[in-house]
N, C-alpha and C positions, 0 to 999 in steps of 0.2 A: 504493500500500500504506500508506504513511504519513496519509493520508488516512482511510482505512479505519478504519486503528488508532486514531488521532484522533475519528472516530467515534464508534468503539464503545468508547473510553476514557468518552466525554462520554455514551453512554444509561447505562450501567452506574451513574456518579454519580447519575441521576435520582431525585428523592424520590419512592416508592409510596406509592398512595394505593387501599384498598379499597371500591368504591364497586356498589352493592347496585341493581340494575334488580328492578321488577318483573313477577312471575311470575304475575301474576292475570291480566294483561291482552297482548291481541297486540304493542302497541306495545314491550313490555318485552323480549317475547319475540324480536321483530323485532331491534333493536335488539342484543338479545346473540349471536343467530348473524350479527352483521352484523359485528360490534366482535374477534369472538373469531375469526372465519373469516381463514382464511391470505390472506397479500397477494399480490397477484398478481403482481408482481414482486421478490418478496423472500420466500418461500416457509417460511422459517426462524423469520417473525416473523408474531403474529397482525397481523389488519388496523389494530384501534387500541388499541394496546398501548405503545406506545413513543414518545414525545415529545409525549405530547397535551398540546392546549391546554387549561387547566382553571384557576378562577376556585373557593379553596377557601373560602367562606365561612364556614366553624367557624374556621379562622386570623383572618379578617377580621372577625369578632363582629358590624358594624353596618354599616348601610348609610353612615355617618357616615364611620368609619374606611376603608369601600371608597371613598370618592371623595376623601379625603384621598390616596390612594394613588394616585389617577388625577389630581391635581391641579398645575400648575405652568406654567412657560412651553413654550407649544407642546406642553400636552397634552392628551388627551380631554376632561379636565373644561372646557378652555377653547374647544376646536371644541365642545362638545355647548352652553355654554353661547352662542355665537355664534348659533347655528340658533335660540335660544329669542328672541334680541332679535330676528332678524330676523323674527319672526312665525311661525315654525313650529311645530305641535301636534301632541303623539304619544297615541295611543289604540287600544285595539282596535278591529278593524273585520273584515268578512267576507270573505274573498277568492274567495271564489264571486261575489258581489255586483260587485267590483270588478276581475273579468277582463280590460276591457279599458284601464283604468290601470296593471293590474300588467302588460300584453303590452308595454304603453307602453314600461314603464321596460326591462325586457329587452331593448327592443326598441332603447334610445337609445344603446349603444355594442356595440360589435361585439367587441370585444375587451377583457376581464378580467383582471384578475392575468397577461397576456402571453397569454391563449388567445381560442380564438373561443368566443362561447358557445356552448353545446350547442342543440340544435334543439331538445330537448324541453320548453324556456323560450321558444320560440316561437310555441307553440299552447297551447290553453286546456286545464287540465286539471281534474279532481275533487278538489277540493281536501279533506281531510278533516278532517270536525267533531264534535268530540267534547273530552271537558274533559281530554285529551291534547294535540290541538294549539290553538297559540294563535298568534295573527297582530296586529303592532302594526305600524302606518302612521303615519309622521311625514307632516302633510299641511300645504301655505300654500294658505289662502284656499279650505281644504275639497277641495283635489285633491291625492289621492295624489304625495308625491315619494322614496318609498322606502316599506321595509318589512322587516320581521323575524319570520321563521317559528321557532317555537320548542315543541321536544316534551320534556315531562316525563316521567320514570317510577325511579318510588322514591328515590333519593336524589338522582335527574341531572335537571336542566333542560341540554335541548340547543340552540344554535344549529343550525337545520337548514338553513337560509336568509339571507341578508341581502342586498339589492339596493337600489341608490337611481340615480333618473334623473341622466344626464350633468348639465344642467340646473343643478342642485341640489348635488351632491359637492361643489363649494366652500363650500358653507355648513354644515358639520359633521354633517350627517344622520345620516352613519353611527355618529358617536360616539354622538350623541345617543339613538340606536336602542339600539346597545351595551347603554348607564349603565342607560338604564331599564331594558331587561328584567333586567340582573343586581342592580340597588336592587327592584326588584319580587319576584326571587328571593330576596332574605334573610326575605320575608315568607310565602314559601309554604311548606306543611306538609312535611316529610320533605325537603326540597330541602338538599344538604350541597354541590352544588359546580355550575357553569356552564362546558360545555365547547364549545368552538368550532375541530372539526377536531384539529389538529397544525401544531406551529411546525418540525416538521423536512422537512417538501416544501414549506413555504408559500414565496412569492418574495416576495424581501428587503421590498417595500412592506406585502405582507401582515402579513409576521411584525412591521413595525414599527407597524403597526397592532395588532394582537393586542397586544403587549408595550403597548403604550400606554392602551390598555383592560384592563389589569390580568393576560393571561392569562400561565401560567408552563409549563413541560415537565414533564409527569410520566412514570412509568412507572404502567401502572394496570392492576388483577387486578379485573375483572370476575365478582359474583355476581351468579346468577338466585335469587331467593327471594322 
């Protein structure tokens, strides 16, 4: 009980943040009966509504002052800059194209954040392309060693993905994936904030990942318009 209460003392603190998807497009529309739909085990509370993770770029003014904030000993700014000396290049690239690199990396550890992965990261799928999603590959010597799937719609850029081969993980990929796409988001049109899941299921490696790429807990009220 005390636990509970402790809890739910700490979402209620949570600073809200009103953030506006849009209603032109499926992706938007996707996106809000997905974010506002009851959780399935906690019935009370919409699905992602409470402790999200979220990167508020109007707080953060420049891409300058976001990596100042991500910068120190033993932080993102310092694994992302590791990846860059040892020869690694990040860019878009097409992941239709690149199916059997991206099965690779899925393929290179069996267990994630404590789980198995799911199957459905084990077979080739339709990946979809449109100036909604977009897909960024940290690659050494021209082969794929990770990658970052990411969907925009009105003011939200989403991490919807992120995977890098066992291989690899020691040499900061994943920061480095992180930094850019959210230094790439203070540049794009209508984009006010970068969100990656929730710090309140995530396991304790995750969330210290998250927290160290800048992201913080919000409570967030979802418009369609």
């Amino acid at each position: 009980m005390k636990d509970a209460l402790k809890l739910l003392a700490a979402l209620v603190r949570l600073p809200v943040r009103n953030i506006r998807l849009d209603a032109m497009h499926e992706e938007g529309k996707r996106m809000f009966a997905s974010f506002t739909s009851l959780h399935p085990r906690m019935p009370v509370f919409r699905r992602k509504t409470w402790g999200i993770a979220l990167i508020d770029l109007d707080s953060l003014k420049s891409q300058e002052t976001y990596y100042k904030s991500v910068s120190g000993k033993n932080s993102a700014a310092y694994f992302s800059r590791k990846s860059q000396k040892n020869g690694y290049d990040i860019y878009a690239f097409d992941p239709n194209a690149l199916q059997s690199e991206m099965l690779e990396i899925h393929r290179s550890v069996e267990i994630r954040q404590g789980k198995s992965i799911d199957s459905s990261y084990l077979r080739p799928m339709a990946y979809p392309e449109n100036t909604f999603n977009t897909y960024y590959g940290i690659f050494k010597d021209g082969k794929l060693a990770g990658y970052i799937w990411a969907i925009r719609s009105g003011e939200l850029l989403v991490i919807n993905r992120i995977m890098g081969h066992k291989n690899h993980l020691d040499q900061g990929i994943m920061y480095a994936l992180v930094l850019y796409v959210v230094e790439l988001a203070f540049g794009m049109d209508s984009i006010r904030f970068v969100m990656y899941d929730t710090l309140l299921n995530a396991s304790e490696g995750l969330k210290m990942f998250k927290k160290r790429t800048g992201f913080m807990p919000y409570r967030v009220k979802w418009r369609l318009d």
